[in-house]
LUMRODREN-151929 format. One line per field, with one value per atom (N, C-alpha, C): x, y, z; residue number from 0; atom name. Coordinates in nm, 3 decimals. Example, Ala and Ser with C-alpha at 12.3 -4.5 7.8 and 13.67 -1.06 7.14 Angstrom:
! residues 2
xx = (1.319 | 1.230 | 1.320 | 1.285 | 1.367 | 1.290)
yy = (-0.569 | -0.450 | -0.330 | -0.225 | -0.106 | 0.003)
zz = (0.780 | 0.780 | 0.780 | 0.708 | 0.714 | 0.787)
k = (0 | 0 | 0 | 1 | 1 | 1)
a = (N | CA | C | N | CA | C)
! end
This chain:
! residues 66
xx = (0.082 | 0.000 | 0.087 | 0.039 | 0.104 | 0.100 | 0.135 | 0.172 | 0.087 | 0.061 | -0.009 | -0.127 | -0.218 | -0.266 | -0.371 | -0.330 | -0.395 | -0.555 | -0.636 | -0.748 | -0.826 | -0.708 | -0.769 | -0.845 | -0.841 | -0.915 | -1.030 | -1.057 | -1.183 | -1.306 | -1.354 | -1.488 | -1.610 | -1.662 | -1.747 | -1.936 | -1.940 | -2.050 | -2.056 | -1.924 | -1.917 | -1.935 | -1.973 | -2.031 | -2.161 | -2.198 | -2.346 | -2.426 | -2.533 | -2.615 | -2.779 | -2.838 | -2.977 | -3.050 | -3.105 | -3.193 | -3.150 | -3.034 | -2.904 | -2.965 | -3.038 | -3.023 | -2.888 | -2.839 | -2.708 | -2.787 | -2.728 | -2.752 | -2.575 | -2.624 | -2.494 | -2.506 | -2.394 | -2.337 | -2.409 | -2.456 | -2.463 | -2.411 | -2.286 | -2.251 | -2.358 | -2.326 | -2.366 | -2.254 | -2.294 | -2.273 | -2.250 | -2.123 | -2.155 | -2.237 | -2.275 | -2.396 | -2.559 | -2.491 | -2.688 | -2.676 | -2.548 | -2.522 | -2.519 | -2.515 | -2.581 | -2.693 | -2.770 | -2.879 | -2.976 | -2.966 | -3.006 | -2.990 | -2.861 | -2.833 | -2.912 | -2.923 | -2.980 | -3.145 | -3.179 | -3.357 | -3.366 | -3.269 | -3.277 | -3.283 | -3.192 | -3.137 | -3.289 | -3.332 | -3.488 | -3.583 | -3.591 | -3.715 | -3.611 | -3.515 | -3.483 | -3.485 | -3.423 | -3.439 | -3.302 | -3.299 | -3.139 | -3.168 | -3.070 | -3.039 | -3.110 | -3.121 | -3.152 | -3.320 | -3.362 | -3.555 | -3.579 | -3.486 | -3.488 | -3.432 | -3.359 | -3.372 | -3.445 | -3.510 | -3.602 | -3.725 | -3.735 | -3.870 | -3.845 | -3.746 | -3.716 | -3.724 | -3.649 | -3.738 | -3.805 | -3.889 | -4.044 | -4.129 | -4.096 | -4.193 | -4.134 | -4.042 | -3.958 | -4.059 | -4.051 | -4.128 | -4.215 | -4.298 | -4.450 | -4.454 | -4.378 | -4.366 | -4.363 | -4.283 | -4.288 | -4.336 | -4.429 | -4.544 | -4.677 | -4.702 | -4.783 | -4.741 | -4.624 | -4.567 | -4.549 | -4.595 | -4.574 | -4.684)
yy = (-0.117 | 0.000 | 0.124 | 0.194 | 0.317 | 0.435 | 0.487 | 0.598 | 0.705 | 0.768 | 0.857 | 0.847 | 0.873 | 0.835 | 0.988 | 1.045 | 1.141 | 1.146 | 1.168 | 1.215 | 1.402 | 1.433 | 1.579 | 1.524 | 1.491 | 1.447 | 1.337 | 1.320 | 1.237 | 1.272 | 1.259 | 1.279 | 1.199 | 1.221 | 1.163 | 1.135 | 1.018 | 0.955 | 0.909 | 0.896 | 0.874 | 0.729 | 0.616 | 0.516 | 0.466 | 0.558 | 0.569 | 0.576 | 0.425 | 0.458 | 0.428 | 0.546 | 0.526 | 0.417 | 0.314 | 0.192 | 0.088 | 0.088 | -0.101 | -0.160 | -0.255 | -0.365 | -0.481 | -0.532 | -0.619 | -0.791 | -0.863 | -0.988 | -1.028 | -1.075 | -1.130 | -1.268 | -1.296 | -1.448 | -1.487 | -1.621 | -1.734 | -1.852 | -1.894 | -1.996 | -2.181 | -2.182 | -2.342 | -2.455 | -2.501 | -2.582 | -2.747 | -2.815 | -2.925 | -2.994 | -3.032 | -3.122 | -3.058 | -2.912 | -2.849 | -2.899 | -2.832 | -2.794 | -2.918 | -3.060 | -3.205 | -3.219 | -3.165 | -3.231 | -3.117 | -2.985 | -2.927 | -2.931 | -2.980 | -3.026 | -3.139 | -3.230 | -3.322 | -3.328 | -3.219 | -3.160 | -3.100 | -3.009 | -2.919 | -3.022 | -3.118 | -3.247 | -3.318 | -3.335 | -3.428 | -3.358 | -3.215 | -3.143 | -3.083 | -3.069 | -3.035 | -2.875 | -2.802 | -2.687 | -2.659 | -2.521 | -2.435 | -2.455 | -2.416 | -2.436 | -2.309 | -2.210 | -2.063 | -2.073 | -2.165 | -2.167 | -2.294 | -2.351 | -2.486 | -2.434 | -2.364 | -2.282 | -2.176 | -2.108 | -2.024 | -2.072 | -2.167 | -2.291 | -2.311 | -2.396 | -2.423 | -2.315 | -2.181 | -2.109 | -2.032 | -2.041 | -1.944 | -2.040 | -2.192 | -2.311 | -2.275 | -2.250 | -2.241 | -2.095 | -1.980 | -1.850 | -1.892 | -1.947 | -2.004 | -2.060 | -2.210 | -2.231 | -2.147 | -2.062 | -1.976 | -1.907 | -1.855 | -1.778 | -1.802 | -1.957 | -2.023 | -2.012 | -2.063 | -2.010 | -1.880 | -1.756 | -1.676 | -1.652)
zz = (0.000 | 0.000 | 0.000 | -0.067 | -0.040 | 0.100 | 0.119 | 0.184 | 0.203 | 0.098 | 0.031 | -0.106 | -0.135 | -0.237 | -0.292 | -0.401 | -0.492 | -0.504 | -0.443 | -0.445 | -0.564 | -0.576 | -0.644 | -0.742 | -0.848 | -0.976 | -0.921 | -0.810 | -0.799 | -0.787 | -0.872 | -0.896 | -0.787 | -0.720 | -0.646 | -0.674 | -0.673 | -0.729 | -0.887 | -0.903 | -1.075 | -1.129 | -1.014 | -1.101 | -1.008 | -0.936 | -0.866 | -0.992 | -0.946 | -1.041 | -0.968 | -0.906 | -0.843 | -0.932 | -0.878 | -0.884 | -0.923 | -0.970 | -0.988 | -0.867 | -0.905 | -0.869 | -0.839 | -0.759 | -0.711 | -0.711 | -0.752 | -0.767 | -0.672 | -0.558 | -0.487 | -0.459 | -0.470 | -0.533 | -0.365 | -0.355 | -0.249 | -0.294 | -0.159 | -0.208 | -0.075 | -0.122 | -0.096 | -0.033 | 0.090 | 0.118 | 0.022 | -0.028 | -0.128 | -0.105 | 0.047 | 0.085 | 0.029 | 0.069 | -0.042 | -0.182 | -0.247 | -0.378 | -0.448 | -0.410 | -0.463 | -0.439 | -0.375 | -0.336 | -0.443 | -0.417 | -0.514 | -0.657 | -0.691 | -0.818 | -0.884 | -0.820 | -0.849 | -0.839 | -0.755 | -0.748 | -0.938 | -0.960 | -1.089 | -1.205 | -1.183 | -1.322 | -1.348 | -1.200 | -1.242 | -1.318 | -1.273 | -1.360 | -1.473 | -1.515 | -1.603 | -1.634 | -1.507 | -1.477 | -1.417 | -1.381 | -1.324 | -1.190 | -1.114 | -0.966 | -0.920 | -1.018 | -0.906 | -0.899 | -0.991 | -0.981 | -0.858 | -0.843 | -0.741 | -0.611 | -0.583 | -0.476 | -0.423 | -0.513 | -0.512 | -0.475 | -0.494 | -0.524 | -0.409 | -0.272 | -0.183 | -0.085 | -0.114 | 0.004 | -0.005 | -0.085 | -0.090 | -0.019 | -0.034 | 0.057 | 0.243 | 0.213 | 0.389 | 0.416 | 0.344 | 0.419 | 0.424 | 0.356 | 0.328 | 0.513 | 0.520 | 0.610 | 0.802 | 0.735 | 0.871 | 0.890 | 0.761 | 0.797 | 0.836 | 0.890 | 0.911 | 1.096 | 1.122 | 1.279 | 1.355 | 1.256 | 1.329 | 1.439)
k = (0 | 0 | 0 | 1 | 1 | 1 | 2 | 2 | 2 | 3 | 3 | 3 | 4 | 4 | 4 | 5 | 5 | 5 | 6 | 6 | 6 | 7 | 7 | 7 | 8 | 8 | 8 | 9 | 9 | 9 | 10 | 10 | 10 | 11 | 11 | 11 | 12 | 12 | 12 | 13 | 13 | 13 | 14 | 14 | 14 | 15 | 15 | 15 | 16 | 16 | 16 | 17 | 17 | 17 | 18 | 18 | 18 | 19 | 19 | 19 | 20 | 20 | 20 | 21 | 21 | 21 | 22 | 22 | 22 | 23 | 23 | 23 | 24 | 24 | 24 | 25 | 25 | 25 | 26 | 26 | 26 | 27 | 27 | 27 | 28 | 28 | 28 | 29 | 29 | 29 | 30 | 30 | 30 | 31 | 31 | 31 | 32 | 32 | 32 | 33 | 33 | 33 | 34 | 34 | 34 | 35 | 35 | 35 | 36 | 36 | 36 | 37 | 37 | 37 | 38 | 38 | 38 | 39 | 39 | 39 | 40 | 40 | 40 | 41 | 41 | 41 | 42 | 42 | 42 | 43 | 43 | 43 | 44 | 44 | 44 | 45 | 45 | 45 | 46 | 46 | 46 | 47 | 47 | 47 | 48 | 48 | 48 | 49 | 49 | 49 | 50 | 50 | 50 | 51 | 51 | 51 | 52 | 52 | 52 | 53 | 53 | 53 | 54 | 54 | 54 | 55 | 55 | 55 | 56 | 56 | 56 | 57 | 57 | 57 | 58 | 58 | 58 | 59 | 59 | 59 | 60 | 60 | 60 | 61 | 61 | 61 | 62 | 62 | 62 | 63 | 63 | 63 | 64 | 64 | 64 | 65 | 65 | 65)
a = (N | CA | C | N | CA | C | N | CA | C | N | CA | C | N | CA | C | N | CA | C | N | CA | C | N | CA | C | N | CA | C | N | CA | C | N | CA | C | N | CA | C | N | CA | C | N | CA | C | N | CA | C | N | CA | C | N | CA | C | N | CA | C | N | CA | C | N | CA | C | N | CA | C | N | CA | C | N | CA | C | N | CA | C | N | CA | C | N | CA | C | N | CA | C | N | CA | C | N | CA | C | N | CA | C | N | CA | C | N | CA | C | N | CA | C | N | CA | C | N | CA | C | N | CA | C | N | CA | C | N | CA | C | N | CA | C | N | CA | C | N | CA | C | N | CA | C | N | CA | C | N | CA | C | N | CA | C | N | CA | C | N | CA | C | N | CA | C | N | CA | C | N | CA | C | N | CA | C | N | CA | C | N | CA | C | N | CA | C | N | CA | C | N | CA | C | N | CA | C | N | CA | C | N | CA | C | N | CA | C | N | CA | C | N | CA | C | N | CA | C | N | CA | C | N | CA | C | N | CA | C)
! end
């Protein structure tokens, strides 16, 4: 690292962009990430609709306990 570092020429808010949406990575346990894999391979679908699918049933679920 440096010492010192040049700030004059910085422009502030220059890759702010009001309403971006962020898609952040989740990783998985290998014991999920087979078991889900192999949920997606049977219907012949991606991992992110088979997890999605899995916890919209879990809120479902806990919104029955509250």
């Amino acid at each position: 690292m440096k010492n010192h570092y040049d700030f004059s020429k910085a422009e502030r808010g220059k890759f702010y962009r009001p309403g971006t949406k962020l898609n952040l990575p989740v990783y998985l346990d290998e014991e999920v990430l087979a078991f889900v894999t192999q949920i997606a391979r049977k219907r012949k679908t991606d991992l992110s609709t088979v997890v999605n699918q899995i916890l919209r049933t879990d809120m479902q679920l806990a919104e029955t306990f509250r």
